[in-house]
Chimera marker file (.cmm) of the C-alpha trace (Angstrom):
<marker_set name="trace">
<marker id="1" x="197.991" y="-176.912" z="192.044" r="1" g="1" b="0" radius="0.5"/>
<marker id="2" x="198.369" y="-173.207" z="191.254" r="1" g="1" b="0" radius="0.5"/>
<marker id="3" x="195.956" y="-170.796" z="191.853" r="1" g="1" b="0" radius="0.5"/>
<marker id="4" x="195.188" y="-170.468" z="188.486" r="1" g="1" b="0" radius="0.5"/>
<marker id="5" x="194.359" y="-174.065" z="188.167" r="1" g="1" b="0" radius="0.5"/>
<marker id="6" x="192.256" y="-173.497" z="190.663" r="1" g="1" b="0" radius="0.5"/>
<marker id="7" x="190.123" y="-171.014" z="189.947" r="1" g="1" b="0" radius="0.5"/>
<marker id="8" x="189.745" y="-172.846" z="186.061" r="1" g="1" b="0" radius="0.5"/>
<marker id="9" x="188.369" y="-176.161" z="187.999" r="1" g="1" b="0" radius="0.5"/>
<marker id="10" x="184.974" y="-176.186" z="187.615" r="1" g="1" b="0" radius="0.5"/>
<marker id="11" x="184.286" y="-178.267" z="190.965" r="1" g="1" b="0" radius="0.5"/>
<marker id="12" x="186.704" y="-175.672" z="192.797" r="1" g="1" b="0" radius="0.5"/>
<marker id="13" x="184.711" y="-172.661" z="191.368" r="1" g="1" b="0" radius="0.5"/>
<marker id="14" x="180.909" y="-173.945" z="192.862" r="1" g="1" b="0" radius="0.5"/>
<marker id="15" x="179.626" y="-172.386" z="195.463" r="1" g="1" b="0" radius="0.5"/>
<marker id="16" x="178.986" y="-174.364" z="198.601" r="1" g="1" b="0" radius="0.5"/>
<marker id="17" x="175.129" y="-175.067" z="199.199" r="1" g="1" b="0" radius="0.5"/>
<marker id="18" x="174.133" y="-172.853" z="202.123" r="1" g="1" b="0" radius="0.5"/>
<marker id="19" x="172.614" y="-174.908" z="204.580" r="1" g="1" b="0" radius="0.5"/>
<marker id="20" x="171.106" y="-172.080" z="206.106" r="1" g="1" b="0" radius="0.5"/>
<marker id="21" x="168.811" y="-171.278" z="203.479" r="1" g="1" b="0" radius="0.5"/>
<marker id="22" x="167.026" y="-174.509" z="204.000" r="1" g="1" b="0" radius="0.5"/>
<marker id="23" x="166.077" y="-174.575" z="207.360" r="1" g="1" b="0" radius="0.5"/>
<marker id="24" x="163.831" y="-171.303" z="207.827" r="1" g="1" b="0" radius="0.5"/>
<marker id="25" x="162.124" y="-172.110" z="204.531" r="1" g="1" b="0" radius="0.5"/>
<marker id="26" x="161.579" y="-175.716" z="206.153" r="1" g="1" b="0" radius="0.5"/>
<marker id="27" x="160.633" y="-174.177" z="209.383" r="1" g="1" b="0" radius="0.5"/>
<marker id="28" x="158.266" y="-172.030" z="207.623" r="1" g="1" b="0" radius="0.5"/>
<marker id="29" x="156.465" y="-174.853" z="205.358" r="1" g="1" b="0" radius="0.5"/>
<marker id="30" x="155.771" y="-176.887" z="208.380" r="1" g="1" b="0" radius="0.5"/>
<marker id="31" x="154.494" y="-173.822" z="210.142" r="1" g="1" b="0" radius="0.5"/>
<marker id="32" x="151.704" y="-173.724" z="207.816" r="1" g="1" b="0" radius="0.5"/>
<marker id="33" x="150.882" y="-177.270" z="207.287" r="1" g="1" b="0" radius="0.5"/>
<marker id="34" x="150.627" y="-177.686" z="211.152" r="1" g="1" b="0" radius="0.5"/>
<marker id="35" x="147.789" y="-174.900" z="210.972" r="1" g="1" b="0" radius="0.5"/>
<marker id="36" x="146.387" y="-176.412" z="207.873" r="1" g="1" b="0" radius="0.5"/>
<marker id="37" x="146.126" y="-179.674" z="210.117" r="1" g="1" b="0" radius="0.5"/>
<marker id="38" x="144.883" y="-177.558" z="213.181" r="1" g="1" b="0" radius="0.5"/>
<marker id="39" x="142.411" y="-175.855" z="211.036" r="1" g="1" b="0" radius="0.5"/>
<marker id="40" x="140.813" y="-178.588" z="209.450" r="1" g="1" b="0" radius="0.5"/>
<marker id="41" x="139.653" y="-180.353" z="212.864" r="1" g="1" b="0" radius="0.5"/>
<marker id="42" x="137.281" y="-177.457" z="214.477" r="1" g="1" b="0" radius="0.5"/>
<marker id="43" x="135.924" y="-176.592" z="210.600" r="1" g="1" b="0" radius="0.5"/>
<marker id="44" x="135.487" y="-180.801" z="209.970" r="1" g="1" b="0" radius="0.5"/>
<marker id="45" x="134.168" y="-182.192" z="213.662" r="1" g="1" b="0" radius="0.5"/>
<marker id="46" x="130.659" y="-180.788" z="213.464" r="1" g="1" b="0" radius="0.5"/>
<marker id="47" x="130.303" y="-183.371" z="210.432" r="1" g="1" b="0" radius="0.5"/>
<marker id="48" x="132.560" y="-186.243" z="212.136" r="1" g="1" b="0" radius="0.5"/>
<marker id="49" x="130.251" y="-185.757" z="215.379" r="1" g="1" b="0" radius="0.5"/>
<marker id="50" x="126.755" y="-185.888" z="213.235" r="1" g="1" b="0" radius="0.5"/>
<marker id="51" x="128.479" y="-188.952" z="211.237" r="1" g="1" b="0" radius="0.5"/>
<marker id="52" x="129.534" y="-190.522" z="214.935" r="1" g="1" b="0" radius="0.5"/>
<marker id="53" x="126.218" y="-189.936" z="216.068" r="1" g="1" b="0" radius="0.5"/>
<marker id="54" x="124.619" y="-191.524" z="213.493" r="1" g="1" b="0" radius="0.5"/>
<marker id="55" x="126.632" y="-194.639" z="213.754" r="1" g="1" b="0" radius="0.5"/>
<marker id="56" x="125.390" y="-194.256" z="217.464" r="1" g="1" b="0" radius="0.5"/>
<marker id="57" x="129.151" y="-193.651" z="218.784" r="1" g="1" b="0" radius="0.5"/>
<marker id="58" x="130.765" y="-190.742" z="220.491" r="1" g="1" b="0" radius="0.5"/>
<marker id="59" x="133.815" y="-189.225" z="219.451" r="1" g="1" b="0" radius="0.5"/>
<marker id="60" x="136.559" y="-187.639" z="221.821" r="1" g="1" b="0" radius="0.5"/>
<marker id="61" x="139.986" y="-186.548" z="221.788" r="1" g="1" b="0" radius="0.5"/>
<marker id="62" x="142.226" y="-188.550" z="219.253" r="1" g="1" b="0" radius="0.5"/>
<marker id="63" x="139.473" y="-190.212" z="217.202" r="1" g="1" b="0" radius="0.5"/>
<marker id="64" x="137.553" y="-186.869" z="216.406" r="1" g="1" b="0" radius="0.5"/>
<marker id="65" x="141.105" y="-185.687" z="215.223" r="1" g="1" b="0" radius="0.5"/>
<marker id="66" x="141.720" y="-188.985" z="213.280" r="1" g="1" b="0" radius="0.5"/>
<marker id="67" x="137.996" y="-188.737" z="211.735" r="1" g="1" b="0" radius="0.5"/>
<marker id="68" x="138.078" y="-185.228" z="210.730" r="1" g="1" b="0" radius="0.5"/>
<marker id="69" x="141.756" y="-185.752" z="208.682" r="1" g="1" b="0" radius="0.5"/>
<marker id="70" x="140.106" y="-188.998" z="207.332" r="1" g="1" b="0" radius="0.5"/>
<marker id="71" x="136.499" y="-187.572" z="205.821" r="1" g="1" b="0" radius="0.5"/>
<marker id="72" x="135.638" y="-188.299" z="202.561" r="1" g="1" b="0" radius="0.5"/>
<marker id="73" x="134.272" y="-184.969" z="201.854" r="1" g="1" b="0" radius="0.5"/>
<marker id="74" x="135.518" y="-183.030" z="204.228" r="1" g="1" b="0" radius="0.5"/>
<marker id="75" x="135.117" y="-179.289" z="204.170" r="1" g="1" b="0" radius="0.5"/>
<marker id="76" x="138.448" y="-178.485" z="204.568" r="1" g="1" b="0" radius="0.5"/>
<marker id="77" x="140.640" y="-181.668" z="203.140" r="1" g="1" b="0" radius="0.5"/>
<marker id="78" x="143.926" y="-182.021" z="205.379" r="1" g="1" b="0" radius="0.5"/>
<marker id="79" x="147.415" y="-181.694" z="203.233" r="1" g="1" b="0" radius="0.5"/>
<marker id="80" x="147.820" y="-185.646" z="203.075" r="1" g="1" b="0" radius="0.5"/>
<marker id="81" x="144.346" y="-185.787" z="201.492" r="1" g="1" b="0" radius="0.5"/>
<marker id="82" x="144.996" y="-183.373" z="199.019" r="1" g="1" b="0" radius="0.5"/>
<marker id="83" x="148.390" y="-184.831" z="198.302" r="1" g="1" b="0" radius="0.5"/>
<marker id="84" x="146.912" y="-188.265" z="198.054" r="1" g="1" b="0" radius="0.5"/>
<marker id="85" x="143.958" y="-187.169" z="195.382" r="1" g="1" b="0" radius="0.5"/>
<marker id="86" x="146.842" y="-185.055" z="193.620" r="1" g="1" b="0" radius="0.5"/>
<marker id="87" x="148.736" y="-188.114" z="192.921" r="1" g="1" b="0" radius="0.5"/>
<marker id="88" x="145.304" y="-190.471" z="192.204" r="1" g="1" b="0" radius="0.5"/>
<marker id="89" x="144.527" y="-187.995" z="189.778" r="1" g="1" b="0" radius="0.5"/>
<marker id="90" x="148.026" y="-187.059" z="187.902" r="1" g="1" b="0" radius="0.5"/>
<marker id="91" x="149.213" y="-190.414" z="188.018" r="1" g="1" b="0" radius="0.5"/>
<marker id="92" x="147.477" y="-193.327" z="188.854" r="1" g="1" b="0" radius="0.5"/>
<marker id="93" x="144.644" y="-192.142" z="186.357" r="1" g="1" b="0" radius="0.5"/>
<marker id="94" x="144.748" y="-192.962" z="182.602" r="1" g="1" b="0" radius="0.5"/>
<marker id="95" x="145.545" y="-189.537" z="180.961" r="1" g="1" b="0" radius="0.5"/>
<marker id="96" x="143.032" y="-189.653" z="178.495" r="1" g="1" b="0" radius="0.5"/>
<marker id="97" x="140.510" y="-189.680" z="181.273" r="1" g="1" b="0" radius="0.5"/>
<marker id="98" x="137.780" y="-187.127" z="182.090" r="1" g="1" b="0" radius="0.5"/>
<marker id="99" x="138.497" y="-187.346" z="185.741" r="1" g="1" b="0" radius="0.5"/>
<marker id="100" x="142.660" y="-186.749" z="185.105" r="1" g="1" b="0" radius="0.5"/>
<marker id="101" x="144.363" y="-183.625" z="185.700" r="1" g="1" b="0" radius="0.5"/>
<marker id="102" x="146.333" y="-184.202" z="182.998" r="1" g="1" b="0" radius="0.5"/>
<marker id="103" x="143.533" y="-184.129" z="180.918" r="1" g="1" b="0" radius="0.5"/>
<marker id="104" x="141.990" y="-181.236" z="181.957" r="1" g="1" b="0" radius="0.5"/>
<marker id="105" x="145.606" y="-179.309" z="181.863" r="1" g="1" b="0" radius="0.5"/>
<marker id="106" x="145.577" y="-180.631" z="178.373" r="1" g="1" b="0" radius="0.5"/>
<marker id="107" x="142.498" y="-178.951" z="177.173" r="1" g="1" b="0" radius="0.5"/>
<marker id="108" x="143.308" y="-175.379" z="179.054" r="1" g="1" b="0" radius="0.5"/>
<marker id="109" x="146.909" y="-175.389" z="177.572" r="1" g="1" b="0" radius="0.5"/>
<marker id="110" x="145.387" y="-175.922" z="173.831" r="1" g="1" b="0" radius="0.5"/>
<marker id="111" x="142.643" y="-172.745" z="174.334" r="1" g="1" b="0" radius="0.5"/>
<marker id="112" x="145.409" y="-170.593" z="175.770" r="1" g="1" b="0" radius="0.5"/>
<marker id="113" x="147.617" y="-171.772" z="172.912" r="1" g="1" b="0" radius="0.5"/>
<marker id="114" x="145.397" y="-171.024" z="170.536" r="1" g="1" b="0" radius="0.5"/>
<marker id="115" x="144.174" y="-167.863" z="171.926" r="1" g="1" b="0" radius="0.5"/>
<marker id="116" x="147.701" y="-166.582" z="171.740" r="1" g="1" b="0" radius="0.5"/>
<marker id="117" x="147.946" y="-167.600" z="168.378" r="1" g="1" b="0" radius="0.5"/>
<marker id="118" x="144.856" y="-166.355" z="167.228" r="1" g="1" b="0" radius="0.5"/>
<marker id="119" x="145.408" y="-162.886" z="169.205" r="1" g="1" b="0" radius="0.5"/>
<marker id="120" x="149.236" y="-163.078" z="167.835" r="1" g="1" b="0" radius="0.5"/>
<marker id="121" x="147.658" y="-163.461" z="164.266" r="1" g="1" b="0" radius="0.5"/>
<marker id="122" x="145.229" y="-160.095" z="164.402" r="1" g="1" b="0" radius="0.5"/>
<marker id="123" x="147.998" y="-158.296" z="166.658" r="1" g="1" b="0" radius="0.5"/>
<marker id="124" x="150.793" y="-158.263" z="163.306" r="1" g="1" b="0" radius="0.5"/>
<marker id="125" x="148.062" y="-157.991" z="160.924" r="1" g="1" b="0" radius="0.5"/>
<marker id="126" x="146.665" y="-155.026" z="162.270" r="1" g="1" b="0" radius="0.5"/>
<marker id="127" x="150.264" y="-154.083" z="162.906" r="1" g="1" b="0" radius="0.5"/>
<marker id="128" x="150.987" y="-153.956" z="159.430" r="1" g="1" b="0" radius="0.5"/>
<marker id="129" x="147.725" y="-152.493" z="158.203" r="1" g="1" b="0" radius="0.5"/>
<marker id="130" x="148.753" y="-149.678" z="160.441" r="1" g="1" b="0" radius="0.5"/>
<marker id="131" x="152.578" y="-148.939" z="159.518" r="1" g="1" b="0" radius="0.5"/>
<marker id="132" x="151.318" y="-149.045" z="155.949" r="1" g="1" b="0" radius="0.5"/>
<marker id="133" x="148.238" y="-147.102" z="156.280" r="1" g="1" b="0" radius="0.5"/>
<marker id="134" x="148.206" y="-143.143" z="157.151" r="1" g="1" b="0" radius="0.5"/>
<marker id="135" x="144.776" y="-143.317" z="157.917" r="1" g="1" b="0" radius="0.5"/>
<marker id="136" x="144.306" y="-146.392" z="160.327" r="1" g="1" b="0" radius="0.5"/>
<marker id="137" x="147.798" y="-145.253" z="162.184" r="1" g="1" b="0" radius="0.5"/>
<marker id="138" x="145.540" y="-141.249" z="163.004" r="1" g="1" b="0" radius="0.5"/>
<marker id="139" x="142.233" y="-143.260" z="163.409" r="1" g="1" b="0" radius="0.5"/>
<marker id="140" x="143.676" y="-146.047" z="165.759" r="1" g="1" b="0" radius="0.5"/>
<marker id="141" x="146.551" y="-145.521" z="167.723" r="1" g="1" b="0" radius="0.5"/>
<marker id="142" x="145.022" y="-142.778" z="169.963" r="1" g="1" b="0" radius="0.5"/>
<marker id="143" x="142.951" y="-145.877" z="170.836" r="1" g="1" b="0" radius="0.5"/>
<marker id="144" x="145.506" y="-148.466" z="170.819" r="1" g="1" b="0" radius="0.5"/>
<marker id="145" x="147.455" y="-146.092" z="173.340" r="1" g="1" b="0" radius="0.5"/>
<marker id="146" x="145.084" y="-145.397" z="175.601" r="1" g="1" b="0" radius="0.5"/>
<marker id="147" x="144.002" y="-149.408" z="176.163" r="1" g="1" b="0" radius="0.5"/>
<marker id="148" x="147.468" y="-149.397" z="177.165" r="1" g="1" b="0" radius="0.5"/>
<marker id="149" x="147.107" y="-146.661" z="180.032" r="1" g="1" b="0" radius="0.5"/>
<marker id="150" x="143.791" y="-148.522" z="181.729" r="1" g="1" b="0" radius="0.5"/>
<marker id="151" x="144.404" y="-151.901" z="183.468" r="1" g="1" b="0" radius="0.5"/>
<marker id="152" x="143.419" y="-155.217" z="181.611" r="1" g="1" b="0" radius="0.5"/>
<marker id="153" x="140.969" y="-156.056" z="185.024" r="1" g="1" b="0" radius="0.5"/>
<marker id="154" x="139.187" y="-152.696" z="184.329" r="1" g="1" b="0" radius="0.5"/>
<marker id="155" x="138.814" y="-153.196" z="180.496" r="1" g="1" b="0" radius="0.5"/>
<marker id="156" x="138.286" y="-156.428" z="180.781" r="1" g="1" b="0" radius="0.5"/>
<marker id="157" x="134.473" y="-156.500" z="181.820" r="1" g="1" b="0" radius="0.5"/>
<marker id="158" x="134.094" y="-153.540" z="179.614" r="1" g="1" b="0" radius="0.5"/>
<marker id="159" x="134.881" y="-155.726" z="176.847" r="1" g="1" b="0" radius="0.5"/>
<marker id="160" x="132.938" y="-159.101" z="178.120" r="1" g="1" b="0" radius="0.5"/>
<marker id="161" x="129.733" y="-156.858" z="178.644" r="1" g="1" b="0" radius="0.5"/>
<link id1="1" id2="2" r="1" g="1" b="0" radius="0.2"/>
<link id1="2" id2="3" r="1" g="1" b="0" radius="0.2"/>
<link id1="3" id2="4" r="1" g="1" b="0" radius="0.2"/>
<link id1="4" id2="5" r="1" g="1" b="0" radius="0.2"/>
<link id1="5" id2="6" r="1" g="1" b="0" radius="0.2"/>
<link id1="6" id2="7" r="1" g="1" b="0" radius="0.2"/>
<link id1="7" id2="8" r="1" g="1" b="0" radius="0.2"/>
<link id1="8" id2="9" r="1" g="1" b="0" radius="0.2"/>
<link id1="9" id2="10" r="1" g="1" b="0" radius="0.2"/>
<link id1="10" id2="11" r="1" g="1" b="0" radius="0.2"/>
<link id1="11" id2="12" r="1" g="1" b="0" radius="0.2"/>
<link id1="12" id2="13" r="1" g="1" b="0" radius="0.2"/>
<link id1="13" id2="14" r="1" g="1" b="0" radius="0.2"/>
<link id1="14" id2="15" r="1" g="1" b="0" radius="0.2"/>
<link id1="15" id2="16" r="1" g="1" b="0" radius="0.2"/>
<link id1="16" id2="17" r="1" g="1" b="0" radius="0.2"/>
<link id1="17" id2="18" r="1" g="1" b="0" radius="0.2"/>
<link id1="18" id2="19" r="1" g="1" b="0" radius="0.2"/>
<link id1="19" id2="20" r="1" g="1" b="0" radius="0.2"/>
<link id1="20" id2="21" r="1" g="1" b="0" radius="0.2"/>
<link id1="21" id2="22" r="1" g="1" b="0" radius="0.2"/>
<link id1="22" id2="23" r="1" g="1" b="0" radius="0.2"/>
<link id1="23" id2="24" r="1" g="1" b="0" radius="0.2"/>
<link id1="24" id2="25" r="1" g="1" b="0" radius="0.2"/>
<link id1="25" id2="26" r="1" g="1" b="0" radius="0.2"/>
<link id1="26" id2="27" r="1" g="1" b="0" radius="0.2"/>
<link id1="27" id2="28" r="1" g="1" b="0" radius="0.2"/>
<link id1="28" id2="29" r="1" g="1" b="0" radius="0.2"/>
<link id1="29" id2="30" r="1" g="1" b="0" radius="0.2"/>
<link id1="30" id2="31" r="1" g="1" b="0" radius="0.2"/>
<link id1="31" id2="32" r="1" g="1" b="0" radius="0.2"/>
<link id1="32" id2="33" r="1" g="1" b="0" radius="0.2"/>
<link id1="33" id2="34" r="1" g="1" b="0" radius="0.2"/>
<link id1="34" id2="35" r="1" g="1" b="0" radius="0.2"/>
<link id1="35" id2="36" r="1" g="1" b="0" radius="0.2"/>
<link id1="36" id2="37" r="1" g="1" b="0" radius="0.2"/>
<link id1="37" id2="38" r="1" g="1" b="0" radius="0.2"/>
<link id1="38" id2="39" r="1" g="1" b="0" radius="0.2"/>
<link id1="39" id2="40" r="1" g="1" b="0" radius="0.2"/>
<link id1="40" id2="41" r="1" g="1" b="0" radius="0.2"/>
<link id1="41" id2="42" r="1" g="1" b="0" radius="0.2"/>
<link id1="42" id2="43" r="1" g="1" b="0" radius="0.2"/>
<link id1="43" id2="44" r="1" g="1" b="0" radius="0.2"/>
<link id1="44" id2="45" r="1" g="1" b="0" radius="0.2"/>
<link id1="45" id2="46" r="1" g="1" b="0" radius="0.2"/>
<link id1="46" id2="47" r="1" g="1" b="0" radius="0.2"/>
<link id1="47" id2="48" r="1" g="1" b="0" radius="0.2"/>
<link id1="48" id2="49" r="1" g="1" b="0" radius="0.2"/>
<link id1="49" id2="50" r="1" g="1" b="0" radius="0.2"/>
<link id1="50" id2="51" r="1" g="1" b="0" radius="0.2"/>
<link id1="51" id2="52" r="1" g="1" b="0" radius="0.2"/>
<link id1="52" id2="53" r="1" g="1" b="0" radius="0.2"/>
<link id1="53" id2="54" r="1" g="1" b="0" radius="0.2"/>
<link id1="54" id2="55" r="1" g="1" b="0" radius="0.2"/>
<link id1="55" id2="56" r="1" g="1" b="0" radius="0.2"/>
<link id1="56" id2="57" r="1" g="1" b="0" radius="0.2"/>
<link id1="57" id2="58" r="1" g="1" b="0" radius="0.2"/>
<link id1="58" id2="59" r="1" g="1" b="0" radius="0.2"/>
<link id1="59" id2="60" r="1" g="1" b="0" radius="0.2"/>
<link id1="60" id2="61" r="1" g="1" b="0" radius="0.2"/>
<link id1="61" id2="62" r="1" g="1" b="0" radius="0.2"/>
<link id1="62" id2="63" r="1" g="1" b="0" radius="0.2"/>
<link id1="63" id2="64" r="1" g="1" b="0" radius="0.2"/>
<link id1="64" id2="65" r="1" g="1" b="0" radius="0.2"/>
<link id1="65" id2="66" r="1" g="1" b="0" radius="0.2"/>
<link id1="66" id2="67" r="1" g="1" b="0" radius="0.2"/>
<link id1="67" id2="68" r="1" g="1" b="0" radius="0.2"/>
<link id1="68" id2="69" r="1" g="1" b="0" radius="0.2"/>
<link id1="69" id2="70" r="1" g="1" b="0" radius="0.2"/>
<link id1="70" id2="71" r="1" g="1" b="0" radius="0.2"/>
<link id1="71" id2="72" r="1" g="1" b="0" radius="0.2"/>
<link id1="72" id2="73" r="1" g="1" b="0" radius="0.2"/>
<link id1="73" id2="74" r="1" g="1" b="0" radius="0.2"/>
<link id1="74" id2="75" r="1" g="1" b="0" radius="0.2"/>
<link id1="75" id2="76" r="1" g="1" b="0" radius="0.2"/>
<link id1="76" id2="77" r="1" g="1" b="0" radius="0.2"/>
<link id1="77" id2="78" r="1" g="1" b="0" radius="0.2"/>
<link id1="78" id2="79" r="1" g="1" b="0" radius="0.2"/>
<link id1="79" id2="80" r="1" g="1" b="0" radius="0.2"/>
<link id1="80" id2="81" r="1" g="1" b="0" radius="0.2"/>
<link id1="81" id2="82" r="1" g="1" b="0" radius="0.2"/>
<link id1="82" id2="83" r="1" g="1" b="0" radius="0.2"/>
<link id1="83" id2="84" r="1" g="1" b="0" radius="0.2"/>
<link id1="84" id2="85" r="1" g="1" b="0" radius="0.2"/>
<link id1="85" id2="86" r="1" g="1" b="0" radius="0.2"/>
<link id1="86" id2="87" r="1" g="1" b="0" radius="0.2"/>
<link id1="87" id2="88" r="1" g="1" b="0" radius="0.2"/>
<link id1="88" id2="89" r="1" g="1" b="0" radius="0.2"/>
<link id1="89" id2="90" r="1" g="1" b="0" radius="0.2"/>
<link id1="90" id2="91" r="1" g="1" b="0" radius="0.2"/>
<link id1="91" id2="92" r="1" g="1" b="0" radius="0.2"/>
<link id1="92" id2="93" r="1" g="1" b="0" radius="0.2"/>
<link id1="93" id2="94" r="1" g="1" b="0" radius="0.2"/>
<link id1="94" id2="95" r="1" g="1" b="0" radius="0.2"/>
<link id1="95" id2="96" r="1" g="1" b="0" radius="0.2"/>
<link id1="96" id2="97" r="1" g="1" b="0" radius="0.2"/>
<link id1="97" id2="98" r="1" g="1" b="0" radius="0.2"/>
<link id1="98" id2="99" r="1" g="1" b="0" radius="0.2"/>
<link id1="99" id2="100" r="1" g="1" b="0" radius="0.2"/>
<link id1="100" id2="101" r="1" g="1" b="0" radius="0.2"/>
<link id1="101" id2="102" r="1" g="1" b="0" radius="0.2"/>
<link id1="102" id2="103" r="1" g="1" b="0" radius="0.2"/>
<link id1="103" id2="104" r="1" g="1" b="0" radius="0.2"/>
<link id1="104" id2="105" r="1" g="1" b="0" radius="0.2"/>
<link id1="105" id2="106" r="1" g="1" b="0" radius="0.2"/>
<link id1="106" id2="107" r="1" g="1" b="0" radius="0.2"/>
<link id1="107" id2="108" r="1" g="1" b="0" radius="0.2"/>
<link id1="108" id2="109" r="1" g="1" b="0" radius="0.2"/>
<link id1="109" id2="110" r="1" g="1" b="0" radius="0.2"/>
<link id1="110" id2="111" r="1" g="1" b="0" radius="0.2"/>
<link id1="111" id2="112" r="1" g="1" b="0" radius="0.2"/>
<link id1="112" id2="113" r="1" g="1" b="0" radius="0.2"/>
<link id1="113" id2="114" r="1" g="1" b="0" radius="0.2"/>
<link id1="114" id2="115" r="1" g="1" b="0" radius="0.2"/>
<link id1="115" id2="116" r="1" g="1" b="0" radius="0.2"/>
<link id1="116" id2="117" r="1" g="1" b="0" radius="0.2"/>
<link id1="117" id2="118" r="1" g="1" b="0" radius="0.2"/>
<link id1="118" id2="119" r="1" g="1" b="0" radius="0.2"/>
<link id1="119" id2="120" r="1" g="1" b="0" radius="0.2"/>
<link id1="120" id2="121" r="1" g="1" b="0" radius="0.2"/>
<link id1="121" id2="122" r="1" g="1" b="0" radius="0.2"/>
<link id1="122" id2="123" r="1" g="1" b="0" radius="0.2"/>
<link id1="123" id2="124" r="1" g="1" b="0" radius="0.2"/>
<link id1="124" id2="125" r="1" g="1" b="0" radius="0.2"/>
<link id1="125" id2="126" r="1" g="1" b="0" radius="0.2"/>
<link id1="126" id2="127" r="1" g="1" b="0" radius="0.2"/>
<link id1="127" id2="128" r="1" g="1" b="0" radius="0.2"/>
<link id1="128" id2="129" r="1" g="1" b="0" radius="0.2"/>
<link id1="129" id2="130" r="1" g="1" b="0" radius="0.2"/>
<link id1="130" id2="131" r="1" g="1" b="0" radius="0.2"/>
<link id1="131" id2="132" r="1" g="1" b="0" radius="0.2"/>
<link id1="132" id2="133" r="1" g="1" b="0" radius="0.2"/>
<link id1="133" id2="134" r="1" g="1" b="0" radius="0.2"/>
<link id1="134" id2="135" r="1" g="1" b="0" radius="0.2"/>
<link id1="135" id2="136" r="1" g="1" b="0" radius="0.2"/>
<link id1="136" id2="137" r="1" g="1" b="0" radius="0.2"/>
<link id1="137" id2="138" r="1" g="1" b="0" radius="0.2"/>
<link id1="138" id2="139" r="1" g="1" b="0" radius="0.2"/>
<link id1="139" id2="140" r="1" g="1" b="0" radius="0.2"/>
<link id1="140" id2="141" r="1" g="1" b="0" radius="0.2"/>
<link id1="141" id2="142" r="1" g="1" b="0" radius="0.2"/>
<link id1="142" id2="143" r="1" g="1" b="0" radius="0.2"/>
<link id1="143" id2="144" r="1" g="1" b="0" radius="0.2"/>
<link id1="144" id2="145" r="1" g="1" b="0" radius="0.2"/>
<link id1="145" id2="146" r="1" g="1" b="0" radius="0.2"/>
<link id1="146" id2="147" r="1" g="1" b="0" radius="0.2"/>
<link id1="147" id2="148" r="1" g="1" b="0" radius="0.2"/>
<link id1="148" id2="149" r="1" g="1" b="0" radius="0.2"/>
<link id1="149" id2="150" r="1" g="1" b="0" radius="0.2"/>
<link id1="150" id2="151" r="1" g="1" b="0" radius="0.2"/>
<link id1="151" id2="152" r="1" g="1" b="0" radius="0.2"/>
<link id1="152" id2="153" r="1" g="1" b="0" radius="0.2"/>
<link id1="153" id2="154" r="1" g="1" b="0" radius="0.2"/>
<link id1="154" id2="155" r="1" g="1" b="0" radius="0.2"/>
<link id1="155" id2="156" r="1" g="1" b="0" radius="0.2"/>
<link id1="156" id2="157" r="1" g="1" b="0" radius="0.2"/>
<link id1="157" id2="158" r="1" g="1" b="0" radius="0.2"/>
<link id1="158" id2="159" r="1" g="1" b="0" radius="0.2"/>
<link id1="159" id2="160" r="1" g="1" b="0" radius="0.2"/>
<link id1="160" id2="161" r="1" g="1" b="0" radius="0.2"/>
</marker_set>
């Protein structure tokens, strides 16, 4: 094979995966999901203890770490929880349900859409009222400029108020 063959061969020309990149963004993830798990047993065992108590048991050692990453409400959930109540929720619930994700995802997607639109919509029209209007170009662009020069977080309240 010449080198110009080569260098047209399309399974020649890939670049090898770098399997270097992998392992420090691996070692990093794990990082934080062991002190997600370590977190959630000191901010969850006051509850498991007053549940414990309640049932007239004790808890020590492995079973206070086993109750706290099993509450039902816990106040911080551990990963597997969340992951578990991600996937009851996106797909093992009926999409047309209140209590889906999908659902909910649905109905924030449609207001942005149609925000855009609508905002789209008055944007060109009062585009085009300006490029063919002497008057609204003097009497609004100074404005329209300067929104530009203040931050949307600062004007926004301004506006909302």
């Amino acid at each position: 094979m010449t080198d110009a063959a080569a260098l047209a061969s399309p399974a020649l020309r890939r670049k090898p995966r770098a399997p270097g990149k992998v392992a420090p963004v691996a070692a990093i993830v794990a990082f934080i999901l062991a002190i997600w798990y370590m977190a959630a047993i000191p901010l969850n065992a006051p509850i498991a203890r007053m549940q414990a108590q309640n049932a007239g048991t004790q808890l020590a050692g492995a079973d206070l770490v086993a109750a706290t990453w099993s509450m039902e409400r816990p106040v911080l959930p551990a990963p597997h929880q969340i992951a578990k109540e991600l996937w009851n929720t996106v797909f093992a619930m009926d999409p047309t349900s209140r209590r889906s994700l999908v659902y909910h995802a649905w109905i924030t997607l449609s207001a942005t859409l149609l925000g855009f639109f609508i905002g789209a919509l008055f944007g060109v029209a009062l585009a085009t009222l300006i490029v063919h209007s002497r008057t609204l170009n003097q009497s609004l662009m100074p404005w329209i400029i300067a929104s530009q020069t203040i931050p949307i977080l600062a004007i926004a309240p301004i506006i909302i108020v």
